[in-house]
VMD Tcl script that draws the C-alpha trace (Angstrom):
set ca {
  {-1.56 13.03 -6.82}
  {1.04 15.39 -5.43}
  {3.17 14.28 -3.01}
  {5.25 15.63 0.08}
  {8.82 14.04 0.62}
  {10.15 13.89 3.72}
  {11.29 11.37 6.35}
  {8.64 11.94 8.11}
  {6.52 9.99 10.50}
  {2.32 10.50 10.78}
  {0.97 9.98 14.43}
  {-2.92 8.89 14.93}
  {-4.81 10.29 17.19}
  {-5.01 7.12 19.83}
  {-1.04 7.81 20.05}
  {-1.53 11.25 20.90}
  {-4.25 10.49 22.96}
  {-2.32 8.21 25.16}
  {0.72 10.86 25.26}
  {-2.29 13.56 26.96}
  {-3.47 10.53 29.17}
  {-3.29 11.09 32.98}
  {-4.62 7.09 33.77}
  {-2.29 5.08 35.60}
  {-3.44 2.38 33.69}
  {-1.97 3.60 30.82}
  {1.41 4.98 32.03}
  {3.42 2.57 29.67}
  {1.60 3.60 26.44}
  {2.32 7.73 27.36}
  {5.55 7.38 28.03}
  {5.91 5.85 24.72}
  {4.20 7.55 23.02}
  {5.45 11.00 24.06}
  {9.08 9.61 23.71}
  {7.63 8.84 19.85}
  {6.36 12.04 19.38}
  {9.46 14.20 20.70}
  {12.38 12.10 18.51}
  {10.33 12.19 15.52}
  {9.40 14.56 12.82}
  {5.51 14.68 13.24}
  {3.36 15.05 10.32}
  {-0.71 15.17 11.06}
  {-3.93 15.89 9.79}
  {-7.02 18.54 10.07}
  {-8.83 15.16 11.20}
  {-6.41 13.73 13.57}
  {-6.64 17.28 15.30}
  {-10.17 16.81 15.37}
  {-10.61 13.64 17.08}
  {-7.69 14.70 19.73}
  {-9.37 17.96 20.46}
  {-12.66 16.57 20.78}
  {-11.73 13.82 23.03}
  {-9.69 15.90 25.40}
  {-12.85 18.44 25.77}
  {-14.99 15.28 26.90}
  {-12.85 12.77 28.12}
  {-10.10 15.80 29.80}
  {-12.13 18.38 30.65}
  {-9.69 20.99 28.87}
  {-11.22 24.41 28.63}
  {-11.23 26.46 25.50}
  {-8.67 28.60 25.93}
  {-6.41 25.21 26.40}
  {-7.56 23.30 24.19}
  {-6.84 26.23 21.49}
  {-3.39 26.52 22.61}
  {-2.81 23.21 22.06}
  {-4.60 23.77 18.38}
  {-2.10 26.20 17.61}
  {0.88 24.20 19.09}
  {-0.13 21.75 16.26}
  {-0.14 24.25 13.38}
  {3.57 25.41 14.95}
  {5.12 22.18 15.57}
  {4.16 20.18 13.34}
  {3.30 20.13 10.02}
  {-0.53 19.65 9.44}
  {-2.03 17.90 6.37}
  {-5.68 19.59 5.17}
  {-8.02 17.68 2.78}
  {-8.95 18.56 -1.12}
  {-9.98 16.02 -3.49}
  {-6.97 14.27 -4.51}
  {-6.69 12.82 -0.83}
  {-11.08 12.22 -0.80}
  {-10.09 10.16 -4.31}
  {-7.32 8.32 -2.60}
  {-9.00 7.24 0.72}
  {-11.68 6.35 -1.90}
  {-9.50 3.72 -4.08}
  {-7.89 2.82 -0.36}
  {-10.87 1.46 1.29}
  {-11.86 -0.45 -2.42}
  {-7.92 -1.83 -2.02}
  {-7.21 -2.15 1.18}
  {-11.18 -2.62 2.94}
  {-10.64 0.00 5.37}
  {-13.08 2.09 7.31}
  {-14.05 5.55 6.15}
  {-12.27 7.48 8.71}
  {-9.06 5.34 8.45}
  {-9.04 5.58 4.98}
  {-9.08 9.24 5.37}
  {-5.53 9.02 7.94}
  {-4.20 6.71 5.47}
  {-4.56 9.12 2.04}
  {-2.96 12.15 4.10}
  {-0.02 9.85 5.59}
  {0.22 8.77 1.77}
  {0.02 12.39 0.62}
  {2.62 13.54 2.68}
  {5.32 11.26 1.96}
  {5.52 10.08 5.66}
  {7.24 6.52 5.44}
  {5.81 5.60 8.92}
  {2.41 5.84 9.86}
  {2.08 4.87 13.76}
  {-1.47 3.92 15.07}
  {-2.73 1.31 17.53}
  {-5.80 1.03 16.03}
  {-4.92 -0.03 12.64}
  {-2.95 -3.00 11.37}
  {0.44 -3.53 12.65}
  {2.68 -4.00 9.80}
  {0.61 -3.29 6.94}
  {2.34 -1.71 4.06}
  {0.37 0.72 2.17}
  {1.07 1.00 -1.79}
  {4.61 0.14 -1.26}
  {5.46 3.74 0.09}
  {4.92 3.31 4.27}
  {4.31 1.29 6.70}
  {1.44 1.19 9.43}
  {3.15 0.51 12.83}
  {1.88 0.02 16.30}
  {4.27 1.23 18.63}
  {3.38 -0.41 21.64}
  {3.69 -4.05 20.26}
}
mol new
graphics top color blue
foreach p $ca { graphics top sphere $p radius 0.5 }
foreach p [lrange $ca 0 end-1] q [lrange $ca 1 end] { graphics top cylinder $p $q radius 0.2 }
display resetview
């Protein structure tokens, strides 16, 4: 598999989520986690775009002309990972190594196949270290 390198960090979507979140009850987690995502060189996915844009259209109430100026936003700011096989093969052997869910397995094989050293989710396992190339983080612990 072909591999990005960069010093890079990959952001979930539940960090992003919580950086778009206007709930009081979550003030804490946004201010982190926009703090994360403005020091940081952000790397993403095609699926991690997904899941933000579809939770902001139900959960946000964003219209479509936002939400797909925030869509581009990604493409400019960031630098977005898209799927072929070689990343379908690795979230394959990942979820036969590691027991991981589809979808995170999925997150996982494009932080892998962008060289990202950090890969920040809350959802995941704090700590975990993937193939001996990154790390799985939780920035709110």
């Amino acid at each position: 598999m072909t591999e990005l390198k960069n010093h890079s960090c990959f952001v979930d979507s539940n960090i992003w989520l919580y950086a778009f979140s206007t709930d009081k009850k979550e003030e804490t987690k946004r201010i982190l986690a926009k703090q994360l995502i403005k020091e940081k060189s952000i790397i993403i996915s095609t699926q991690i775009i997904n899941e933000v844009s579809c939770n902001l259209l139900k959960k946000h109430k964003l219209d479509e002309k936002q939400l797909f100026k925030l869509i581009v936003s990604f493409y400019i700011k960031y630098q977005v990972i898209s799927f072929n096989l070689d990343i379908f093969e690795s979230a394959s052997n990942l979820r036969t190594q590691y027991n991981l869910s589809f979808w995170d397995s999925l997150v996982i094989a494009c932080a892998s196949f962008s060289g990202a050293n950090i890969l920040y989710s809350e959802d995941m396992q704090d700590g975990l270290i993937i193939n001996k190339k990154f790390t799985i983080i939780n920035p709110f612990k």
